[in-house]
C-alpha positions as CSV (number, residue, x, y, z in Angstrom):
1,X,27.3,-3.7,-18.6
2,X,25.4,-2.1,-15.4
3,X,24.6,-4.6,-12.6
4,X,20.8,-5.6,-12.1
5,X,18.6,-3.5,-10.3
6,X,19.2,-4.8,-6.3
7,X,22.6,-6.7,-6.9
8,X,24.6,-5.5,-4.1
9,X,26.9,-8.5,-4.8
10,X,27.8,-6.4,-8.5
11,X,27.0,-2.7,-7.0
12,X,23.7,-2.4,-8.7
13,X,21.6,-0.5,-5.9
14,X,17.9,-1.3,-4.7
15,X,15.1,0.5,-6.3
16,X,13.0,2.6,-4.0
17,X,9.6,4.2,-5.2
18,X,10.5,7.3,-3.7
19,X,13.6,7.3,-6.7
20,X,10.6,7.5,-9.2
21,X,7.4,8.7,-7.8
22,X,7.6,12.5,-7.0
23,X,5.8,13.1,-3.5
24,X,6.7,9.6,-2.4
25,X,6.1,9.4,1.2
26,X,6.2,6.4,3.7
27,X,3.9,5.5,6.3
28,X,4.8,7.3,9.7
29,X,7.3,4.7,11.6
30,X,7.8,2.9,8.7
31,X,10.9,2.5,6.7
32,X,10.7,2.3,3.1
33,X,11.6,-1.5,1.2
34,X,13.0,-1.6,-2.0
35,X,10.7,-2.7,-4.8
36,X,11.4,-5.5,-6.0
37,X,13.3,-6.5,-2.3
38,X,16.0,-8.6,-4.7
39,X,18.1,-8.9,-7.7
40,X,15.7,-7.2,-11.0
41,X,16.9,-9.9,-13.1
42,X,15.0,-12.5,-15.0
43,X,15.1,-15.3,-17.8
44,X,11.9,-14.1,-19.5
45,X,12.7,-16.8,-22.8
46,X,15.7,-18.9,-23.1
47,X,16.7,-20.4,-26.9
48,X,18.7,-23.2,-26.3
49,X,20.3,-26.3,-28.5
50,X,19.7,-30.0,-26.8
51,X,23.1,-31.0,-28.5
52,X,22.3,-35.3,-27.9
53,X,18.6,-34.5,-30.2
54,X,20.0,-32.0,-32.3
55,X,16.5,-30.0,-31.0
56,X,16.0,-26.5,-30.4
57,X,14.4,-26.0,-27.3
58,X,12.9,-22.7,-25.6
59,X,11.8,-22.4,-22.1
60,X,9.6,-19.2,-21.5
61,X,8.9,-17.9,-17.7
62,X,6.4,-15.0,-17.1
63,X,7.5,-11.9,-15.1
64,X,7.5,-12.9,-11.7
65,X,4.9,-9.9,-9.4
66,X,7.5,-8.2,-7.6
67,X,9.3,-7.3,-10.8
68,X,6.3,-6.6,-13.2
69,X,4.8,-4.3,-10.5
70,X,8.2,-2.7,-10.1
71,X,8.5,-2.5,-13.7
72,X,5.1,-1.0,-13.9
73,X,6.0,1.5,-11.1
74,X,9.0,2.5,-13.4
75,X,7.2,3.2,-16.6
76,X,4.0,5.1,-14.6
77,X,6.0,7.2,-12.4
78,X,9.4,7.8,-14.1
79,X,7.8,9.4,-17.3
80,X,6.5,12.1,-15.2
């Protein structure tokens, strides 16, 4: 298994636009942030059993921005 995108703590490096967007170029005196600026891991839907009910119960969290914009970096630049 590869660690997440960002996870120093499990060697996965950051993401940097620049990896995926040909021509990338920062802003003069500026240095570049990673995108998202943490670990690319999320819970998008969990399944879980409530073992005391005997219920099923799922817990859904949208993307937060930083990764759906990082995501969406990824899939419009990377293609290319």
């Amino acid at each position: 298994m590869r660690a997440p995108v960002g996870d120093a703590d499990y060697g996965g490096a950051p993401l940097f636009l620049s990896q995926v967007k040909r021509d990338y170029k920062t802003k003069s005196g500026q240095e570049e942030r990673p995108l998202p600026a943490r670990p690319a891991l999320h819970a998008e839907r969990l399944t879980i059993a409530q073992p005391t009910a005997g219920l099923t119960v799922a817990i859904s969290a949208p993307w937060p921005k930083d990764l759906a914009v990082a995501v969406k970096s990824v899939r419009r630049f990377a293609a290319r």
